[in-house]
C-alpha positions as CSV (number, residue, x, y, z in Angstrom):
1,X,0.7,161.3,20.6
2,X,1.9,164.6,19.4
3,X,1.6,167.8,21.8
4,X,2.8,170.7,20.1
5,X,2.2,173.6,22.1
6,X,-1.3,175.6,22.0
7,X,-1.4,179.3,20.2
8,X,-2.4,180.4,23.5
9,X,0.5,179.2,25.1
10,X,3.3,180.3,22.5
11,X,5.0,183.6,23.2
12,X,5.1,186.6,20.5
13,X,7.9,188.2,21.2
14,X,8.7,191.6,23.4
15,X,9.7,192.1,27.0
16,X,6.0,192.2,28.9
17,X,4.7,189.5,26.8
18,X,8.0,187.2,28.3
19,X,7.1,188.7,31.8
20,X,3.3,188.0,31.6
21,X,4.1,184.1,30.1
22,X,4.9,182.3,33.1
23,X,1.9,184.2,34.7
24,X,-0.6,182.8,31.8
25,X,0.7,179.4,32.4
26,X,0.2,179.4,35.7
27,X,-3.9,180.0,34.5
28,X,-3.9,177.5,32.1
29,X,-2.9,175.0,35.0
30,X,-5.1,176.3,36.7
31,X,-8.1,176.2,35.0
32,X,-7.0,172.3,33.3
33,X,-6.8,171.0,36.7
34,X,-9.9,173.0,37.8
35,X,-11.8,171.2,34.8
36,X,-10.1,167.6,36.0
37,X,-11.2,168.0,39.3
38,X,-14.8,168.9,38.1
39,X,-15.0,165.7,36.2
40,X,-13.6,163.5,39.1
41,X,-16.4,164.7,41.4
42,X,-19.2,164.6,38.5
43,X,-21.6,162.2,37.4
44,X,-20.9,159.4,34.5
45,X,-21.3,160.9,31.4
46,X,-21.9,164.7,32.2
47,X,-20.0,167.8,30.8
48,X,-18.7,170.6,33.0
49,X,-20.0,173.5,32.0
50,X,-17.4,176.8,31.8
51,X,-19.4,178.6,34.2
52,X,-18.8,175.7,36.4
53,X,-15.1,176.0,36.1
54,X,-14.8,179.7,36.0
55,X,-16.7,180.0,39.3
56,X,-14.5,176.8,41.3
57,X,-10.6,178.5,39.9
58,X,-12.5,181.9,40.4
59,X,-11.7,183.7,37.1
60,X,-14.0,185.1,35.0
61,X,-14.9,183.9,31.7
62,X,-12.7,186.5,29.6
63,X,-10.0,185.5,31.3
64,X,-10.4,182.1,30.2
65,X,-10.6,182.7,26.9
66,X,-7.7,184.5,26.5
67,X,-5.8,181.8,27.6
68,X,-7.3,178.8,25.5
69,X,-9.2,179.5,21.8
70,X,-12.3,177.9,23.0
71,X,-14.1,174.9,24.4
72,X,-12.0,172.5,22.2
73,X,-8.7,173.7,23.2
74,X,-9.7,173.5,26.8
75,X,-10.8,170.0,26.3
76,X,-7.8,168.8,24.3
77,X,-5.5,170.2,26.8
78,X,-6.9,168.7,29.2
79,X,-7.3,165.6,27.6
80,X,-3.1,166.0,27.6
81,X,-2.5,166.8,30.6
82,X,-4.9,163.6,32.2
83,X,-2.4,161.6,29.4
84,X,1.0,162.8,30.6
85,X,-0.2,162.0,34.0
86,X,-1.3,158.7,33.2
87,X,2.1,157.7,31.0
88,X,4.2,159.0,34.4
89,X,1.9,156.3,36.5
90,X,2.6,153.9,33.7
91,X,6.6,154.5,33.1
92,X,7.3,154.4,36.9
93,X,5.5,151.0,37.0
94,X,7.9,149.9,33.8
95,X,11.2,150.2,35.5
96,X,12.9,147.2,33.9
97,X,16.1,147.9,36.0
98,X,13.8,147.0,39.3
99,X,12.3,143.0,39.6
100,X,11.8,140.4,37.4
101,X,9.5,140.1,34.1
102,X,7.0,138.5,36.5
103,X,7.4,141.4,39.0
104,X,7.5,143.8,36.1
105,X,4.0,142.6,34.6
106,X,1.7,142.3,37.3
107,X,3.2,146.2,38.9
108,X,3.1,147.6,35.5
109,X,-0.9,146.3,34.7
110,X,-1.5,146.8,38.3
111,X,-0.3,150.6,37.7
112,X,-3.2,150.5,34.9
113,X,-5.6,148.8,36.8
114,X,-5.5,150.9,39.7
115,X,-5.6,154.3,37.8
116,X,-8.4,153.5,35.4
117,X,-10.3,152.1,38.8
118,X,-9.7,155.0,40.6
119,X,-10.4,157.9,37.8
120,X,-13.5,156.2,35.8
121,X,-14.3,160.0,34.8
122,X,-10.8,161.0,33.9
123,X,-10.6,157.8,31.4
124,X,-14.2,157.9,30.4
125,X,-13.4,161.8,29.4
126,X,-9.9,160.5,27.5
127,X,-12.6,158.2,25.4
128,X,-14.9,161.3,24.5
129,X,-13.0,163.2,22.4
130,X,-9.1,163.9,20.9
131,X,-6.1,165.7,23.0
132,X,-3.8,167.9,21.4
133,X,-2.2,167.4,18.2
134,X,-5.1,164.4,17.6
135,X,-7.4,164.3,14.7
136,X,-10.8,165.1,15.4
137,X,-12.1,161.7,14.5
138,X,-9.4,160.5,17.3
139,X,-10.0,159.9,20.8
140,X,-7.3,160.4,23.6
141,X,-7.8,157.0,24.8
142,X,-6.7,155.6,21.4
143,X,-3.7,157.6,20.9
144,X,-2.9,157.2,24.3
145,X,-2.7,153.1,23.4
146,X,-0.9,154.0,20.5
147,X,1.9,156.2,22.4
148,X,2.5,153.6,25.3
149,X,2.5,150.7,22.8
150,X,5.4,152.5,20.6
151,X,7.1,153.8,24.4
152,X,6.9,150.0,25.3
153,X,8.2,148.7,21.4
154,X,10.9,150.9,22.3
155,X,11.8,149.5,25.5
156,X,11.8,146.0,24.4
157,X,13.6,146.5,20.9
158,X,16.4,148.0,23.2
159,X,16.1,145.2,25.6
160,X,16.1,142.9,22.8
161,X,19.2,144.6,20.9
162,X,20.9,143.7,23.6
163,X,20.8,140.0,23.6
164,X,21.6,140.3,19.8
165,X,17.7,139.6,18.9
166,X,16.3,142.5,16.1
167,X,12.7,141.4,14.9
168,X,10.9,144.9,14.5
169,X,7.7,143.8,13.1
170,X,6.7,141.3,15.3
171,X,7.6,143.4,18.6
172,X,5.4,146.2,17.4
173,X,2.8,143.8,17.0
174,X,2.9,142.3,20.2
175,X,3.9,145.2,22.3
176,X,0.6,146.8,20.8
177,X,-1.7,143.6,21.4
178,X,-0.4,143.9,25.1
179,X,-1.5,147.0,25.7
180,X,-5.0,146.9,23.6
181,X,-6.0,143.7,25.6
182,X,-5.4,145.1,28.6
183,X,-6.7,148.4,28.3
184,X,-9.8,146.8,27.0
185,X,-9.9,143.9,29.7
186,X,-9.6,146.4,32.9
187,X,-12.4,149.1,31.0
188,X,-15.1,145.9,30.8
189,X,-13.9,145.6,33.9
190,X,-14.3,148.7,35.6
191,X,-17.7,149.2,34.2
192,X,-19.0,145.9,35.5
193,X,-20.9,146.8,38.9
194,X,-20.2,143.2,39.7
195,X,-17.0,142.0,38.4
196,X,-16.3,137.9,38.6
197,X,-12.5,138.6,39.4
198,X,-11.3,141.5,42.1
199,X,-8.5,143.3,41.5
200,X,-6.0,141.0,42.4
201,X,-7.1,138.0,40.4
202,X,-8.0,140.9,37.6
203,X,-3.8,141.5,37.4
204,X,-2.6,137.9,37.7
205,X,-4.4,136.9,34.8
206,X,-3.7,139.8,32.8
207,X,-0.4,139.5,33.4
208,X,-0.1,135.6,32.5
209,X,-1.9,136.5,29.6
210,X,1.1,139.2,28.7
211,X,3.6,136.7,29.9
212,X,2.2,134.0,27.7
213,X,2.4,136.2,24.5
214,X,6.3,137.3,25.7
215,X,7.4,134.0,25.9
216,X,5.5,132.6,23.1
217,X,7.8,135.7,20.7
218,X,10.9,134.8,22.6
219,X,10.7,130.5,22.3
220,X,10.1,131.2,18.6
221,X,13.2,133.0,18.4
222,X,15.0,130.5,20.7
223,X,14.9,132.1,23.7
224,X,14.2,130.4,27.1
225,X,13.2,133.3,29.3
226,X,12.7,132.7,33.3
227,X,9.9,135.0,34.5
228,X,11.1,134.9,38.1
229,X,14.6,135.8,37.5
230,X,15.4,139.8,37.7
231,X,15.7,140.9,34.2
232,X,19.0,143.0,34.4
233,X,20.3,139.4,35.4
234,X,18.4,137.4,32.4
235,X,19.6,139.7,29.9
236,X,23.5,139.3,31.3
237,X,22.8,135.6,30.8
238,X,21.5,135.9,27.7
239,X,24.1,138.0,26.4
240,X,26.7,135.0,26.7
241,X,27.2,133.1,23.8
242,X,26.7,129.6,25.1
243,X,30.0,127.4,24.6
């Protein structure tokens, strides 16, 4: 997902405008995390209004809009910021250096699981509209699928190099199924007020599912992968020409 940087946010040139920069950032976090903590604490559904977030990060209107165009740029920034926060959860979870592929699987969809439980608003706000450098047909959830599935292609392609194993196509395809399925699964999930499975069961079998497509890619490239040994360790094995 693209985030160039706003026209609010890009300097113009000249000493005081250099000086007042890191000053204006400083207000545009401000009022971004003002606006996420106003949709944690709201109601399903509801918008925030601006007079809502001038009054809680105590600036007045102008000031607001000389740091973000409008509304929409307010929105999609924020949309960004919720994203990059999100993807940090996510890429600490996918340390491939730290367990095995089981380990790796259920901590990784537990990440998801566990942030999409505990900021319904935050997600339901990411599927309302686009972030920035988004279409306006797009919304944030969507490209935020789309930029952890290509983040994850490229962690397996490089994991895959390594054994000597280059199929492009299919790993884009199955990285991106992963992802979809489970960001679908844990959103019917988190909107059931009575869920059959709890959280626990919720990640096992998500991640069985995800282990079930893995292995299915790697037998039909004659790969036998162990789920339970740490991967660092498979991927030396499988390195090794056999004899």
């Amino acid at each position: 997902m693209p985030v160039p940087s706003s026209p609010a946010s890009t300097p113009v040139g000249g000493g005081r405008q250099a000086r007042w920069q890191p000053h204006n950032d400083q207000r545009r976090e401000r009022i971004v995390a003002t606006l996420i903590e106003l949709l944690e604490e709201g109601p399903a559904g509801a918008e925030v209004a601006m007079q809502s977030i001038t009054e809680r990060a105590g600036l007045s209107k102008s000031v607001v809009y000389r740091q973000f165009s409008g509304r929409d740029e307010l929105d999609r920034r924020t949309r960004t910021t919720i994203c990059e926060q999100f993807t940090d959860t996510l890429d600490t979870a996918l340390d491939v250096t730290d367990g095995s592929i089981h380990h790796i699987l259920h901590r990784s969809i537990g990440a998801v699981v566990d942030w999409i439980d505990r900021h319904p608003r935050l997600h339901e706000f990411l599927r309302r509209g686009p972030a920035v450098g988004d279409p306006d047909e797009t919304n944030a959830m969507s490209s935020l699928q789309t930029s952890i599935a290509a983040r994850t292609r490229r962690l397996v392609s490089g994991l895959a190099g390594v054994i000597g194993v280059v199929d492009e196509p299919v790993v884009d395809t199955m990285t991106f199924a992963i992802v979809s399925m489970t960001e679908a699964t844990v959103t019917r999930w988190a909107h059931d007020p009575t869920p059959a499975l709890d959280r626990d069961r919720l990640v096992a079998e998500l991640a069985n599912y995800a282990w079930s497509v893995l292995d299915g890619v790697a037998r039909a490239h004659r790969l036998a992968l162990d789920p339970d040994q740490p991967l660092l360790a498979l991927l030396e094995r499988l390195a090794v020409p056999d004899p």
